[in-house]
Structure formats: structure tokens, C-alpha cells
N, C-alpha and C positions, 0 to 999 in steps of 0.2 A: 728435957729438950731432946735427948737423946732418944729419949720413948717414942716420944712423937714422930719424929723420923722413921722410927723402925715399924712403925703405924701405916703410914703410905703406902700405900700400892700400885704398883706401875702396870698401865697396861701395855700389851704390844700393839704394834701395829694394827692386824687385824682386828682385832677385838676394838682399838679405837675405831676406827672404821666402820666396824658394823653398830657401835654404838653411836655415832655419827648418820650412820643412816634407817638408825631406826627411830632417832632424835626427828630427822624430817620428815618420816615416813607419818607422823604422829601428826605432822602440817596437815596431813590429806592433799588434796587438789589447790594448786596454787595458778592462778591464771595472772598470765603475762603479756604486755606487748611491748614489740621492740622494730626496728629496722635490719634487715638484714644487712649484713655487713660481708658474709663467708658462706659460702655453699657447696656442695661436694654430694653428689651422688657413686655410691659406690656400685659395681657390679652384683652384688647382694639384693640391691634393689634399699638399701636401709638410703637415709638421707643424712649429713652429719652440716649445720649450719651454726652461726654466732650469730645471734641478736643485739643491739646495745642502744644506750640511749646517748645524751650528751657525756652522763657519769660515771657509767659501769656498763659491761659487755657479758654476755653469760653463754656458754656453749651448748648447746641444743643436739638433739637426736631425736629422729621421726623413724619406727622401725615401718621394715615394705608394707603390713598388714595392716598400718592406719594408713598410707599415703594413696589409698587406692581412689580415681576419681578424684582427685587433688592435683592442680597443676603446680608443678615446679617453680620455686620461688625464685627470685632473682635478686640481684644487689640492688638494694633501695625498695625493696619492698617490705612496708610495714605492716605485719604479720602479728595476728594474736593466737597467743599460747595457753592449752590446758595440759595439765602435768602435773608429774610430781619430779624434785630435787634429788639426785640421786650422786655419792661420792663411788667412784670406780675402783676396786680393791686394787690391781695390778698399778695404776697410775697416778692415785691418789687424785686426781681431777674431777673437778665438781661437775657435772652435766645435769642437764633439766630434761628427763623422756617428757617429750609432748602424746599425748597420748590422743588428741584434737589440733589443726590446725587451721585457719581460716586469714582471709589478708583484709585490714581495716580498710570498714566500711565497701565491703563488697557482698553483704549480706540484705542493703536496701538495693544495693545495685541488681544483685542476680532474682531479686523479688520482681524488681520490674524488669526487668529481660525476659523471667517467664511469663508474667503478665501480657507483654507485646507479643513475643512469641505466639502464645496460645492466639491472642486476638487476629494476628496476623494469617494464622493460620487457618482460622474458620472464615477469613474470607478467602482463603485458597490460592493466597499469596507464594506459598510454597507447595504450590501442587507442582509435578512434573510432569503434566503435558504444557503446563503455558510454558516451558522450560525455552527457550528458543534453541538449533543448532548450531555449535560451532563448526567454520568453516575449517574444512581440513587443510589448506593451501592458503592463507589470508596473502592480500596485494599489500593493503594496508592496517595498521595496528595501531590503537593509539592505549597510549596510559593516564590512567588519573591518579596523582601521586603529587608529593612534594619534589620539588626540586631539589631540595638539600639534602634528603634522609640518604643512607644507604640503600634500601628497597631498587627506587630507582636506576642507579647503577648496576645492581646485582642485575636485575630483568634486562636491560638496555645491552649488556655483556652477553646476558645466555642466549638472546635475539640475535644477535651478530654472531656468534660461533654457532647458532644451530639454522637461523633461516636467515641469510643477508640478502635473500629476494626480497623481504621485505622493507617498507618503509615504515618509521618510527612515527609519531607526533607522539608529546609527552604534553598534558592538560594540566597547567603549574596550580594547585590548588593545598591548601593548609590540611591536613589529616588530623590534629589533636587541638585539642581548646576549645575555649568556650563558644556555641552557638557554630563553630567549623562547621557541621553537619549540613546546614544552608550552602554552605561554600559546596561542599563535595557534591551536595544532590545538583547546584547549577552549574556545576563543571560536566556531568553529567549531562544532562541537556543537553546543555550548550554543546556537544560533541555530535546529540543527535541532530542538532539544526545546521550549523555549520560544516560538520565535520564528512570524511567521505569513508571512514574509517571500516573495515570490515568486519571487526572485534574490538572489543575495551579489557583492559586492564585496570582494575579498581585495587593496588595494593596499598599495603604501609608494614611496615618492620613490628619488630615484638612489642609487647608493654604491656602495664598491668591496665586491668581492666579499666580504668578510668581512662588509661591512656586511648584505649582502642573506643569509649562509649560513643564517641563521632557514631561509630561505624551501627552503634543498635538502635539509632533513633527512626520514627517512620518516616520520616522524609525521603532520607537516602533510602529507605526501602522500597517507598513511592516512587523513586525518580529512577532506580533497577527494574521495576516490573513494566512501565511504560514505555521504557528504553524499545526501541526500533532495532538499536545495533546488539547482538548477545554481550552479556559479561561474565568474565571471569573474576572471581572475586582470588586475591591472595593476600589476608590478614593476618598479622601478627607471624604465632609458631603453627605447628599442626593440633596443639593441644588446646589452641584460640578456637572459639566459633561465635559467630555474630550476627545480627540481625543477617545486613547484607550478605553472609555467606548464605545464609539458608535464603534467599530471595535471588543471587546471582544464579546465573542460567549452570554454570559449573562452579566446584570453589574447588579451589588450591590450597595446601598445608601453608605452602609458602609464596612470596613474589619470585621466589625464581620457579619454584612449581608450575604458578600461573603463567609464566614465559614458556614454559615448555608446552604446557596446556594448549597454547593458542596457535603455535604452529606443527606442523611437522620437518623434522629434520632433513636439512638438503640432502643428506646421503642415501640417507631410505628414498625421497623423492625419484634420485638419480636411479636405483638398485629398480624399483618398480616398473621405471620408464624401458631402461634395459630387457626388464622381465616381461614387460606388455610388448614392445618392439618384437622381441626375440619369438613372442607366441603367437603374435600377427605374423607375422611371416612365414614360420611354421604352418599357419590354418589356408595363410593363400597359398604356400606351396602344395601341402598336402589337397586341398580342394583341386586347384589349378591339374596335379597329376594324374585326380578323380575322376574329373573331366576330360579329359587328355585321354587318357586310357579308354574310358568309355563311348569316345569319338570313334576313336580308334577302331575299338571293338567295332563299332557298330557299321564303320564305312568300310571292313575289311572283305565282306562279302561282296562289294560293287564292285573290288578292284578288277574282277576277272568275272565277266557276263558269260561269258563260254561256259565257265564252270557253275554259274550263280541258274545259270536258266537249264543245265542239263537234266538236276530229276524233272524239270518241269518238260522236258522234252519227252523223255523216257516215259515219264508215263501217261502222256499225249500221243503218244505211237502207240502205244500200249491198249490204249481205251478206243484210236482210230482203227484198230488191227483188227480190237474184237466185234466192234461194229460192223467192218467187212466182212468176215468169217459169219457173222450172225446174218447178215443181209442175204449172201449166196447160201447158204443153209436155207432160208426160209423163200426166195426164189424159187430153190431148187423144190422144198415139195411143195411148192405154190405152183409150180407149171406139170409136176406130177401129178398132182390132185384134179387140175384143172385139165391133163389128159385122160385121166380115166372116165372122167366128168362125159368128155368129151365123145370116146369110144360108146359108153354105155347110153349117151342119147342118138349117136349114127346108129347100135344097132337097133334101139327102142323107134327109133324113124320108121328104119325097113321093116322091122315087125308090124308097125302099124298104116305104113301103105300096104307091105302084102295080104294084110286081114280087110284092109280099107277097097283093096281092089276085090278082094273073093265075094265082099260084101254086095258091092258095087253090081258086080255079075250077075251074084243071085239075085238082086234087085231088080235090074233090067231083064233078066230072064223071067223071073215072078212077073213083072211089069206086062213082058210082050204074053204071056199065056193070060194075064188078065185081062191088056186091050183087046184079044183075040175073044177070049168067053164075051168081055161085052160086046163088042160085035157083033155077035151072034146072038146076044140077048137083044139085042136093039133090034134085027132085023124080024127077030122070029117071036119077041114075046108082048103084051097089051102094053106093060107098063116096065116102056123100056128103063129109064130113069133111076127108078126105084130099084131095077135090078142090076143096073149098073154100079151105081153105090153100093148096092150091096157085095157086090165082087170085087169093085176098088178097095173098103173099108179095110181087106185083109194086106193089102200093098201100101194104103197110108199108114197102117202099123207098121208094115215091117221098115217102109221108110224112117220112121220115126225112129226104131230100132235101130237102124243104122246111124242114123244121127245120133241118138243119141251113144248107142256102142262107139261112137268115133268121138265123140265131144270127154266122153269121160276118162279115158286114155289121155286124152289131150290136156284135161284139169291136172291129172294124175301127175305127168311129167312133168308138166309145168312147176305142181307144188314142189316137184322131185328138185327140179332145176333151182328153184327160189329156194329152199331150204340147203340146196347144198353151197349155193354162194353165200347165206347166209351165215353159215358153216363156216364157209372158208374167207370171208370177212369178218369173222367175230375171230377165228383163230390168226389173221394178220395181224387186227388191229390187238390182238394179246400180247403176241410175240413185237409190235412194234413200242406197246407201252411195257413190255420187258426190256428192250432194250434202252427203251429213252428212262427207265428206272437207274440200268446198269451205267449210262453214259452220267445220270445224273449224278450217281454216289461215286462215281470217279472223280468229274467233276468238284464236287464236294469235298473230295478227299485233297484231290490238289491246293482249294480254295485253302482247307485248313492247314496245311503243307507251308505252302507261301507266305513268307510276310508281310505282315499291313503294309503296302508301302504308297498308301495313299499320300500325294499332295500337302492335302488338309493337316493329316496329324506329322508330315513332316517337316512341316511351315511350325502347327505347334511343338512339337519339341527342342524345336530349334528356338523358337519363341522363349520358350521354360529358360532354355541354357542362356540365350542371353539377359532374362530377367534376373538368375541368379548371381549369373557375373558382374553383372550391372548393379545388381543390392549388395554382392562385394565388395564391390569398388566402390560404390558408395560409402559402406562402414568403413572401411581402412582410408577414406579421405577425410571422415570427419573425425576416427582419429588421429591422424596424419595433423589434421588443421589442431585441434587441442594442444599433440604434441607439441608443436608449431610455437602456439602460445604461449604455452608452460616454458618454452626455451626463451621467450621472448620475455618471458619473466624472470628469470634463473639467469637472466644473459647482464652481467656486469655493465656492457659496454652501455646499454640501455636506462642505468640506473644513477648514468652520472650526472649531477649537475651541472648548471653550466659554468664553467671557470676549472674545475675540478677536471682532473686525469689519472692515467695508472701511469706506474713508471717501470723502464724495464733496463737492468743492464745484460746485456751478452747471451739473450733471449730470455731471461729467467727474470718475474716481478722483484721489485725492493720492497720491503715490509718495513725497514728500519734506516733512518738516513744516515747512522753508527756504518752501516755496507758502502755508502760512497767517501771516495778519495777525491783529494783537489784533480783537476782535470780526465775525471772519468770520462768517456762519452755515453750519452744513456737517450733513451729514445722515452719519447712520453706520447700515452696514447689520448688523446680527450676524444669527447663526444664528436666532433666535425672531423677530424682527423690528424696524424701523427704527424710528428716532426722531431728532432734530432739537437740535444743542445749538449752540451761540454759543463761538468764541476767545475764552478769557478771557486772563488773563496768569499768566506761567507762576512 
């Protein structure tokens, strides 16, 4: 016996251990399903969860590099396991690496989700032009949700602290269970027939995928793409996606996501309005001083006509000066010319009377010795006649001689006469279209000088500037009127019901009725108007 004893061999710890886990190494792949019960993501990204059933519990481990494209499990969710069993040397603790993860029965489920999906998709169901706009300011908002879940609440919260311009309607509808998806696609509807709603909220809170299947039937996807009003889709977590997400005109990770989604924040509203104000004002000042100055400019020359019309005088004297100068100049050897003209035809006269008289003489001298031969032919010869003629013949020449020795003298000066007026009419009328050239380019010069200041275009300019002013003040009235409205939205006092009021002590709102004491005095403001009551006791 003793032998026996000294026979055994003890192992250590480790060596148990690794004999222990080479014992189950030898399992190979052991698949598992269980309920989750414990869940813990670490910053490593590794997942550490407990599975159990009614009779035993087993601890689990998912490292980062399987969990990838795998959404996060939650408590109650049952999950099936591939792995292998493994004992931890430091801890001695049994754990099961999953080396595969997937959650019952969500493998018929995501077969047809892509099947709808795909189908949904080749009729263009999630195209993003039929996408419709969200309005950036909505009046009114309404939600399709349960009235009981959290979702609800979360959105209706982040409404009130981020836009309290707006107004709520909540569309009370079932989100989970059997055949619900009828319920949600006629809640739907029913928003767009009755409702005046500017935007929809289609949420519901986390769950596993059976939970959320309402949400991937084609109904409800039907009853999103007909939809008249846009929606916001916010299902589940950000790692959910759904039928209706991919069909909603936007989709949100979350229901408070989709609350933010759908409006813009009063502050920014405020900060913008400020910022548009501030730059309209700026554009009509700056314009306005544009104007202003350019008036300015322009009517600065009329103020003083003495100085405005002086070069126009100056060089109107200028141009009358040299006309006068040019006129007596040309006067002057116009009555010069027209005196030598003059000398040289008085002496050309007497020359030609004194040759006209010498002429004359010899002629009647020729004349009387002619009459006298014939005379004497007539009385002393046969054929008196004949001899007459013949001794006149020499005095009708020389008369003719004279004639014409006088007539061509006479052509002569005459041409003389006609060519030199001609002369001296072609030389005026040079020097007079000299000058009317000189007056015209004066002329000329002034015209280009002067400013247009016709009538016509100072009617239109004047026209221009108040068209402009006038499309000014146009645009800054119908921002003016927007602003207007946008206050008229934003404006508390307009949003109140009736029966309802604000309440105020010592000018400052009460938020909480914890601020009033027995016999306060506090003024209350309602929709028709204020009046004045005393804390009594309640």
C-alpha cells in the first residue's frame, strides 16, 4: 500500500490546466444557444457576455476581430454560439471563445429583409430624388409612435428644449406585434388626410430584430413613399436599419436624432435673424451713402452757374473774337482788291475813249475826203455809182475797223472784269467756309466740353435711382414681412392656448411652483390679457 502511494503523481496547477484544456481542445467546435443574461463591451473593442438557460450559465468571450458587422447583444437576447471551451490559466475560470455569433432565428429573418430590400429597390423605392425636403423651420410636427414607450418622451423633451415654436401632435399607434405594421402604415395616412402637419416622426426605441420587424414590412414602406408630408424615420439604435429607414425621406440613428432632424434650434434661428438684420442694414446703409454721395457729386456743379457756364463763356468770346478779327481782315483786302479792280478799269476807260476818239477823227476825216472824191466822181464820171462804192468800200472797212478795234477792247475788260470777281468771289467764299470750319470745330469742341444735360436723360437717371431705391425697399420689406412672421412664430405669447398663461413674479417667469410662497403677488399673462392675483393656500 505504501508502494502505491509513492506511485501517484501530482500534478501542479498549470500543468492541470493545460491538461484540462487540451482535454477540450479535443471537443473541437462545440455550438451553443443561450439567453443573454450579462454584457460588457470593453475599450479593446473584445465583448465579455454570460449566456444561461433555466439550469446553467456559462461565460462567453467574442474577441474585436470576429465582432465586426455584428450588432451588440442585449439582455434577453437569445443568441447562438460557435466555439471552443477554453479554462483561463491566471483565473482558473471556464469561458467559451465564440469564435461565430448570430441571435435565434434572425437568419430566416435577414433572408427576407434582403429579399424585400432588393425588390424594394428595383422599383426605386429608395431612390433619392423621390426623397421629399425637410422643412428647415416646421410650424407643426407630428409623431407616430406609441404612447407608452420611452422614444416618445425622449423626442417630445428634445422638441421643447430645441424648437418650442413648434407645435406637437403625437399619432397613438402600436410599434411591436403581430400584424402592428397595418396599424402604423394607417396611422400614417391618416396624418396625411386629416393632419396639417409639416413633417412626421416615425420612431420606436431599441430591440432585437423581431422586435423592430413591424418596421420591414411593405406596407409601412408603401404608406412612407405616398406620404405627401416628408418623414423622418428614427428606429431602434444607430446600428438598427429597416425597411422604413431606407424608404423615409431622412433616417435618424435615434428618436431623439429624428427630433433634432426635424427642426432647427431656436438659438441658431435667433443668431441668423440677428446676422440677416445686421447685413440688411449694412447694404441699405452702404447703398443709401452710394447714392447720396453720387447725388452729391453730380448736383455739385449747378450749385454756382457763374462758375458752371464760365469756360462756356471763355471760349464763346474766344471763337466770337476770332471771327471778328477774320471778318475785318478779309473786308480789309476785299475793298483793297476791289480798289485796284477799280483804278485799273478808270485807267483802261480813258485809254479806250482816247484811242476810241483818235479813231473817231480819222474816221470822219477819212469820211469827209471820201464824200468829197465822191462828189466829184458823181459829177465828172459815166458811172457815178459804181465809183462811189468803190471809194466808200475803203471807209466801210475802216469803219468796221473801228468797230470792231472798239468792241474787242471791250470783250477783253469785260472778261478781265468777270474773272476778277470771280477771283474775288471764289477767294470770300473760301475764307467764309474757313471760317464757318474754324467756328464749327470750336463749336464742336465746346459741345464735347459740356455735359449732356439734356431733359430726357435727366428725367432717366433720375428714373434709374428711383427704380433702384424702390427694388430696395421692396426687398428689405419682404424681408421685413418674413422676419415679421418668423417672430410671430417664435412669439410665446401667440402659442397659447386658451385657458393657459405664463406667470411672472417681480418681472422674471416662474418655471417651478417650488418659487412661490403663501401670499406672493405674481401677475399672470394669458392670451387676451394680464391681470394680477395673490398666493393663497393651496
Amino acid at each position: 500500500m505504501d508502494n502505491a502511494k509513492m506511485s501517484v503523481k501530482f500534478l501542479s496547477v498549470y500543468e492541470a490546466v493545460r491538461l484540462l484544456n487540451n482535454a477540450l481542445a479535443n471537443l473541437g467546435f462545440i455550438c451553443v444557444e443561450g439567453e443573454v443574461s450579462a454584457f460588457k463591451q470593453y475599450s479593446s473593442g473584445h465583448w465579455y457576455f454570460t449566456i444561461k438557460d433555466s439550469d446553467a450559465a456559462l461565460s462567453c468571450v467574442l474577441w474585436k476581430s470576429r465582432s465586426y458587422g455584428i450588432r451588440p447583444p442585449k439582455l434577453g437576447d437569445k443568441v447562438r454560439l460557435k466555439g471552443s471551451a477554453n479554462v483561463w490559466e491566471k483565473s482558473g475560470n471556464l469561458s467559451f471563445v465564440a469564435s461565430e455569433l448570430s441571435y435565434a432565428g434572425e437568419g430566416e429573418l435577414y433572408e427576407k429583409f434582403l429579399r424585400l430590400k432588393k425588390k424594394l429597390s428595383d422599383l426605386g423605392w429608395f431612390d433619392h430624388h423621390r426623397k421629399k425636403a425637410i422643412p428647415r423651420v416646421p410650424h407643426r410636427i407630428g409623431i407616430i409612435t406609441s404612447r407608452q414607450g420611452a422614444a416618445v418622451r425622449d423626442a417630445i423633451h428634445r422638441l421643447r428644449e430645441r424648437a418650442p415654436y413648434a407645435s406637437i401632435t403625437v399619432y397613438d399607434t402600436p410599434v411591436q406585434g403581430v400584424r402592428n405594421e397595418l396599424k402604423i402604415a394607417r396611422a400614417i395616412r391618416y396624418a396625411n388626410l386629416y393632419g396639417n402637419d409639416d413633417v412626421l416622426l416615425l420612431i420606436r426605441g431599441g430591440g432585437s430584430i423581431e422586435d423592430l420587424w413591424n418596421f420591414n414590412e411593405r406596407v409601412v414602406a408603401e404608406a412612407i413613399v405616398q406620404s405627401r408630408i416628408p418623414i423622418i424615420s428614427g428606429i431602434g439604435h444607430e446600428t438598427d436599419t429597416t425597411i422604413s429607414d431606407l424608404a423615409a425621406d431622412r433616417r435618424a440613428p435615434t428618436p431623439t436624432g429624428a427630433a433634432e432632424a426635424a427642426a432647427e434650434k431656436l438659438d441658431v434661428l435667433r443668431s441668423e435673424i440677428n446676422t440677416f438684420w445686421d447685413r440688411t442694414e449694412l447694404t441699405f446703409r452702404k447703398d443709401g451713402d452710394q447714392r447720396y454721395f453720387d447725388l452729391e457729386h453730380f448736383s455739385a456743379r449747378f450749385e454756382n452757374g457763374r462758375t458752371f457756364l464760365e469756360p462756356f463763356a471763355r471760349h464763346v468770346n474766344l471763337a466770337s473774337r476770332l471771327v471778328r478779327v477774320d471778318f475785318a481782315r478779309l473786308h480789309k483786302e476785299t475793298s483793297s482788291s476791289l480798289g485796284v479792280l477799280a483804278q485799273g478799269l478808270s485807267s483802261l476807260l480813258e485809254q479806250e475813249k482816247s484811242r476810241t476818239r483818235s479813231s473817231y477823227r480819222q474816221a470822219q476825216q477819212s469820211l469827209t475826203e471820201t464824200v468829197r472824191a465822191a462828189s466829184m466822181s458823181v459829177n465828172y464820171s459815166g458811172r457815178p455809182f459804181e465809183k462811189a462804192e468803190m471809194l466808200l468800200r475803203p471807209f466801210i472797212h475802216s469803219l468796221k475797223s473801228v468797230r470792231y478795234g472798239f468792241q474787242w477792247p471791250m470783250d477783253l475788260q469785260t472778261n478781265r472784269i468777270q474773272t476778277a470777281f470771280y477771283s474775288l468771289s471764289n477767294s470770300c467764299t473760301e475764307r467764309m467756309n474757313g471760317q464757318k470750319d474754324d467756328v464749327g470745330r470750336s463749336y464742336a469742341w465746346i459741345r464735347s466740353f459740356r455735359p449732356n444735360l439734356s431733359a430726357a436723360k435727366a428725367d432717366a437717371a433720375a428714373q434709374s435711382m428711383r427704380m433702384v431705391l424702390s427694388q430696395k425697399l421692396s426687398t428689405g420689406k419682404t424681408h421685413l414681412s418674413g422676419l415679421d412672421k418668423l417672430i410671430k412664430v417664435l412669439d410665446p405669447k401667440l402659442r397659447l392656448p386658451e385657458g393657459a398663461g405664463y406667470i411672472f413674479k417681480n418681472g422674471q417667469p416662474v418655471k417651478r411652483a417650488s418659487e412661490l410662497r403663501f401670499g406672493d403677488l405674481i401677475e399672470i399673462e394669458m392670451k387676451d390679457g394680464k391681470l394680477v392675483a395673490r398666493v393663497g393656500a393651496s
